[in-house]
N, C-alpha and C positions, 0 to 999 in steps of 0.2 A: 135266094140271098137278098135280093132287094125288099123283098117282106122282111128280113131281121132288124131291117132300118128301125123299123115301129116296133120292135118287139122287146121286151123287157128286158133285165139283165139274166135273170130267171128262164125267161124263153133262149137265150142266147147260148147262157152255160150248158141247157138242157142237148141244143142242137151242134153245138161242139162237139161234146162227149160224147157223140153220136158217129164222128166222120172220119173218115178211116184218114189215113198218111195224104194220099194226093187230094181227096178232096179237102182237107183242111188245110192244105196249103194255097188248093186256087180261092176258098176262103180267106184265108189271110189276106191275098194278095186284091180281092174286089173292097180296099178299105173301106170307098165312099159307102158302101152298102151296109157295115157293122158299126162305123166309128161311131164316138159320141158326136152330137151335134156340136160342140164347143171345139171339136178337131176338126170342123170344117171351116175354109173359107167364109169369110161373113157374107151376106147376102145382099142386104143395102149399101148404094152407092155412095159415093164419096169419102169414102174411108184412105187414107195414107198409112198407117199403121194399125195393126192385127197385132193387141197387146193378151197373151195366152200366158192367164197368172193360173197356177195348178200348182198342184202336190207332186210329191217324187211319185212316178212309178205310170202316171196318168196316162204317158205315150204321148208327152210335148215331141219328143225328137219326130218320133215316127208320122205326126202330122206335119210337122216343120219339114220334112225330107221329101213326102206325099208332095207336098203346096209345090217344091223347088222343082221336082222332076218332072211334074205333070207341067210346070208353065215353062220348063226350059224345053221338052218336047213337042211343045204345043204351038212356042213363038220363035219360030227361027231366029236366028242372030242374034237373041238377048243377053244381058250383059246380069251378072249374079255375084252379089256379096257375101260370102259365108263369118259368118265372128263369132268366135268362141270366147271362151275365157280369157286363154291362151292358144297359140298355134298347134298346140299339139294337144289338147282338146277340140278345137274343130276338124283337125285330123280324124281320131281315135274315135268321138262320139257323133259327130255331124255326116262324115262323110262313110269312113271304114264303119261303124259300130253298127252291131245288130239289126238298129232300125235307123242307117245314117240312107245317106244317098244311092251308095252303091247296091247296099243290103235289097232298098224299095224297086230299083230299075231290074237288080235279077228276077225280082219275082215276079213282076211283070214282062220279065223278058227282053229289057230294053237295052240296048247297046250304048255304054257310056266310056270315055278314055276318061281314067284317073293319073295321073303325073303327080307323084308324089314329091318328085322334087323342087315342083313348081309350084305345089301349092293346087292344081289346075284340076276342073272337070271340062270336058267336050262334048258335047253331043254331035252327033252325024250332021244336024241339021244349023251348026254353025254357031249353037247358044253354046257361052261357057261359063262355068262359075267359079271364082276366086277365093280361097282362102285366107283372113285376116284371122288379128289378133286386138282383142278389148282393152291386150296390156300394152298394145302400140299403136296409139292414135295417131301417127303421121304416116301411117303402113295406108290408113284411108284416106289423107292427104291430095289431092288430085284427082284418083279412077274416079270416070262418070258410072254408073248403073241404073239399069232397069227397075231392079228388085234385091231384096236383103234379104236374109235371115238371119237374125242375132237370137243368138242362145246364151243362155243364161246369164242375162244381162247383169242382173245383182251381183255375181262375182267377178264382173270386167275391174280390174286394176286402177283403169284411166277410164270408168264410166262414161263422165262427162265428156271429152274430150274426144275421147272415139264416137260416142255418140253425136255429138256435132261435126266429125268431120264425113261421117257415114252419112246423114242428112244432105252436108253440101253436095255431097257426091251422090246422090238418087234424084237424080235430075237427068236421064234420059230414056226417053219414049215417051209416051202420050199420058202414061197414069203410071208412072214411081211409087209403087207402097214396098211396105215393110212388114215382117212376121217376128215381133218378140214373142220367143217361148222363154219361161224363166218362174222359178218357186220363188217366189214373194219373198223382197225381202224391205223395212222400212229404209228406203232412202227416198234421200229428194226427187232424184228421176224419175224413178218409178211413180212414183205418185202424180209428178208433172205430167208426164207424156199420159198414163190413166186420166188425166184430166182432160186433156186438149181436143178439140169437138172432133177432132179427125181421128182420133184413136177410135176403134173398136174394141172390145174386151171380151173376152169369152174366160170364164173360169171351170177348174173342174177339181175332183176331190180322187187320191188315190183308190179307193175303193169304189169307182166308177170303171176301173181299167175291167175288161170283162178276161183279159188275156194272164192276168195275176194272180198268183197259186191263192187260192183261199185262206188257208194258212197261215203267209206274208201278212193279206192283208190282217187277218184275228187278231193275230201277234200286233203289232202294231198301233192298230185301234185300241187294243187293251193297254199297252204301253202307254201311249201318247194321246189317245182321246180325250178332247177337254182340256188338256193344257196348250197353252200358250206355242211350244213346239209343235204342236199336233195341226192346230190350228192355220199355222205358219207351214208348216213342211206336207201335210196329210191332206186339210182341206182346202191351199191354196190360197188360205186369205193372206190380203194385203196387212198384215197385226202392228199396229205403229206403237203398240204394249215395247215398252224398254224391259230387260228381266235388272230388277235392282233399285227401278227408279226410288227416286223418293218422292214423284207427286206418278202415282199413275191416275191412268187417263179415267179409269172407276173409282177414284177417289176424286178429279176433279169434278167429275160429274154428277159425286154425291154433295160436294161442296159449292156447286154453283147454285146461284138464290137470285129468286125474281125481283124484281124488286119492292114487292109486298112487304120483304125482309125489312126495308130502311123508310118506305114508306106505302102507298096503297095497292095498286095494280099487283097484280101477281101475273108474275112471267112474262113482267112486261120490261123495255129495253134498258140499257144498263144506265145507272143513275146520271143525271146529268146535271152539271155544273149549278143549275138553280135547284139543285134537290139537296147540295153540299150542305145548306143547314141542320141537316138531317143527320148529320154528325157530331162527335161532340170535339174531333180533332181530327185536321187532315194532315198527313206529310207528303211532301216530293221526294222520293227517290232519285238518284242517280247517278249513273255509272259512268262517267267520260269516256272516251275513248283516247286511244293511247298515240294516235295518228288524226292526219285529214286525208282527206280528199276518195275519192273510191278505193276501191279494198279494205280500209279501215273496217276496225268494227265500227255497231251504231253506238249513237249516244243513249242508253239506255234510261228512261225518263214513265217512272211507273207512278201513279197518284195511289195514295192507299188511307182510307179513314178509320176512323174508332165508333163505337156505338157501344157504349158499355165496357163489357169484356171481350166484344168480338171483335176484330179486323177483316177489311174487305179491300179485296183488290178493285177500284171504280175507272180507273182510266187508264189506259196505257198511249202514252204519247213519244214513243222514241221516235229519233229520226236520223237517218243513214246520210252520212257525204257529205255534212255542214259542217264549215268550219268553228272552230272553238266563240265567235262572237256571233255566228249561228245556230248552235245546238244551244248556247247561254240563252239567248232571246226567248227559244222557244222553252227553257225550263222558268225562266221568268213571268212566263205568258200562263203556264200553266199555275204557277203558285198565286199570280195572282186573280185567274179565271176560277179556280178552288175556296179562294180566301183559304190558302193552307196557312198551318201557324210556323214552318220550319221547312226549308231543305234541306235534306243529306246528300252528302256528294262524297262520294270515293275519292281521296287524295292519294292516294299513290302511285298514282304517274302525272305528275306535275302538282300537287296542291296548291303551291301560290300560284299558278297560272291557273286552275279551277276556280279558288277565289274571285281572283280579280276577273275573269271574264265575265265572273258571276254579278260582282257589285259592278261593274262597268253594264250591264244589260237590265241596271237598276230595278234590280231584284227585289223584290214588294217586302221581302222576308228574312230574319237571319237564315246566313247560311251557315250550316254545319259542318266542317271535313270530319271525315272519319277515315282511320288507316285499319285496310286490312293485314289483320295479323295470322289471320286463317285461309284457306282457300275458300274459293266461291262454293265448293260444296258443303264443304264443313261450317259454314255461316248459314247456310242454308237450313242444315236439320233440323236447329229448333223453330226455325219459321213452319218447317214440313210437319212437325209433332204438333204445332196448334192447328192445321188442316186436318190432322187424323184426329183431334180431340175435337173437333168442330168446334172451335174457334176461330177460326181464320176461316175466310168463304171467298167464289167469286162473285162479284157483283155483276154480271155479265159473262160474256161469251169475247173472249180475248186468244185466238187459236196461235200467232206469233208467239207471244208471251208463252202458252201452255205447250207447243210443241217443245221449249225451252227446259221447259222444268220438267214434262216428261223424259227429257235427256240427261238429267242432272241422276247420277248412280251416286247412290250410299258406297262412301269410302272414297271418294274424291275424282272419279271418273266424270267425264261431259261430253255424251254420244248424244248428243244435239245438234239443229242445224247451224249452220255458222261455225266459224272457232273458238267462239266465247258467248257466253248466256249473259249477255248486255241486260235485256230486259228482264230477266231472271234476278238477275244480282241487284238493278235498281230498286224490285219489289221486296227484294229481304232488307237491303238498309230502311226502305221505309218502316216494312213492315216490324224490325228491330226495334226500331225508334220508338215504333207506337205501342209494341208490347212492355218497356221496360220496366220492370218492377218497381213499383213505388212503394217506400218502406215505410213511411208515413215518420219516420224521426228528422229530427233538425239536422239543417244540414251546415258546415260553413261554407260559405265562398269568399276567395278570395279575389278581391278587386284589383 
């Protein structure tokens, strides 16, 4: 058994199909000996959280279940987190389910009390674990623990919230970690905690399971291979692909240009305020925000120039939590750090107060209002169709801005972070402005 550790998937199936009823059950039951490497515990130290992104089918549970029972057997009196979804998926899948808690202790034979009304596991030797729910963060509110196990984080209810109150609470004994298992899904969390130096990560792809009918996996593969769900649900990746967008992430990446495009270097950083000559017209964008002070959105403040017939996104300057003769200053700062010829500014929540903050922060430039009469996504398209015609480019590497617009869905949806695309919507009034058709006929004005 401990030889299959090294041994292929190939060697694996072979020695399966080989073993009668009872010996493939005391096989099943020696995991540490078949599992994939990515179902084990990490190995290096200082790890707080064991984030386990996979596919459906991989056998997240059944290593999540392994990890809980072998350290709640191992360390008397320890204290254990269990979160589901919901309460009755840490029930049904963590604890009772095939490969939950109770399922791993019979097959190794281990004596565990389940209390189903309580929520409660016990072991003999005084460790218990608690069952939570994702969709009630103040259920975590208070209890200290040793250790956690969150399953399937991406569809907790109250993400955030449970998430931080589980955190406050794994604060006792000497080394508090955590085991997220969970199919990838693009949210802010997930992405954060994969980022944070204490996280671990181990991924794995459905058709790594060596315990999954052959079959399942074909079907499947053939289905879903190569797309975007397949990708997401089968291989485990983190896919921050929106399905719908109107800027996806291989179009901005076919759209972004060195700056060789505007002047020499190639692929070199993105244009800087002494390179603005290099243009033949810059605008400010911006989008006010509709409040002050924290929780507001930002002040959305995007620089965008012309070179012929192409438009470039060169700067993005928003700024969060400033008040309205603070977010002004700094769109003042930047029209005049650009030598841009015009701001535009979204007037429809407050326009004569966007004005006047504007010429009181003695703004180098006219300013422009403009009223939306469309939604932020629908003003968006046709800035989106000069990106797919390549005309419109990034001038740099701007990932706020472009997590924004990858959020932005055809038909008027915004699965972006934040509640409103601040810096998305400043880059289209600019970049409007700087497209607008000139018909070449006379015009009147009237004075």
């Amino acid at each position: 058994m401990r030889l299959l550790a090294y041994a292929s998937r190939e060697e694996k199936e072979a020695v399966i199909r080989k073993l009668c009823v009872s010996d493939a059950l005391n096989f099943d039951a020696e995991f540490e000996n078949w599992a994939h490497k990515a179902q084990l515990p990490p190995q290096q130290e200082g790890w707080r959280t064991w984030l386990m992104l996979a596919g459906r089918g991989f056998g997240k549970t059944r290593a999540g279940a392994e990890w809980i029972e072998k350290i709640a057997r191992s360390r008397p009196g320890v204290r254990i987190a269990l979160v589901g979804a919901t309460i009755d998926e840490a029930r049904r899948v963590m604890v009772e389910g095939v490969s939950g808690v109770l399922s791993v202790a019979r097959r190794r034979r281990h004596r565990v009390k389940w209390e189903p009304s309580l929520g409660r596991l016990t072991w003999p030797n005084g460790s218990e674990a608690q069952v939570f729910s994702g969709d009630n963060p103040d259920g975590l509110r208070g209890p200290e623990h040793d250790f956690a196990w969150a399953d399937e984080l991406a569809k907790w209810g109250e993400a955030e919230a449970a998430w931080m109150n589980l955190q406050m609470g794994l604060r006792r004994g000497s080394r508090p970690r955590a085991l997220v298992t969970t199919t990838p899904r693009s949210i802010d969390l997930l992405k954060r905690i994969r980022e944070q130096e204490w996280t671990v990560t181990t991924t794995g792809r459905t058709d790594e399971n060596v315990n999954l009918d052959e079959r399942f996996v074909e079907v499947m593969l053939a289905t879903y291979g190569g797309t975007r769900i397949g990708r997401q649900e089968l291989d485990g990746e983190l896919v921050e692909e929106i399905e719908g967008a109107l800027w996806s992430r291989e179009l901005m990446e076919r759209r972004r240009v060195g700056t060789s495009t505007i002047h020499s270097s190639e692929n070199g950083p993105p244009p800087h305020a002494s390179h603005r000559e290099e243009f033949d017209r810059i605008v400010v964008g911006v989008d006010p925000p509709a409040g002050v002070g924290p929780g507001c959105d930002a002040c959305g403040i995007v620089v965008c120039g012309r070179r012929g017939d192409d438009l470039f996104v060169i700067a993005d300057e928003t700024v969060e939590g400033l008040s309205p003769e603070g977010w002004a200053n700094r769109v003042a700062a930047a029209a005049a750090r650009w030598k841009a010829s015009i701001v535009v500014a979204e007037a429809n929540n407050g326009g004569a107060m966007v004005e006047s903050v504007l010429k009181a922060a003695d703004c180098p430039v006219k300013v422009k209002l403009v009223h939306a009469s469309k939604g932020k996504v629908a003003r968006a398209e046709p800035v989106a169709l000069r990106f797919e015609a390549g005309k419109a480019f990034l001038a740099g590497s701007f990932p706020k801005l472009e997590d924004q617009l990858a959020g932005m869905i055809a038909g008027g949806a915004y699965e972006g972070p934040g509640r409103s695309p601040d810096r998305a919507d400043a880059m289209v009034w600019a970049m409007t402005e700087l497209g607008e058709t000139r018909t070449g006929l006379p015009r009147v004005r009237r004075l």
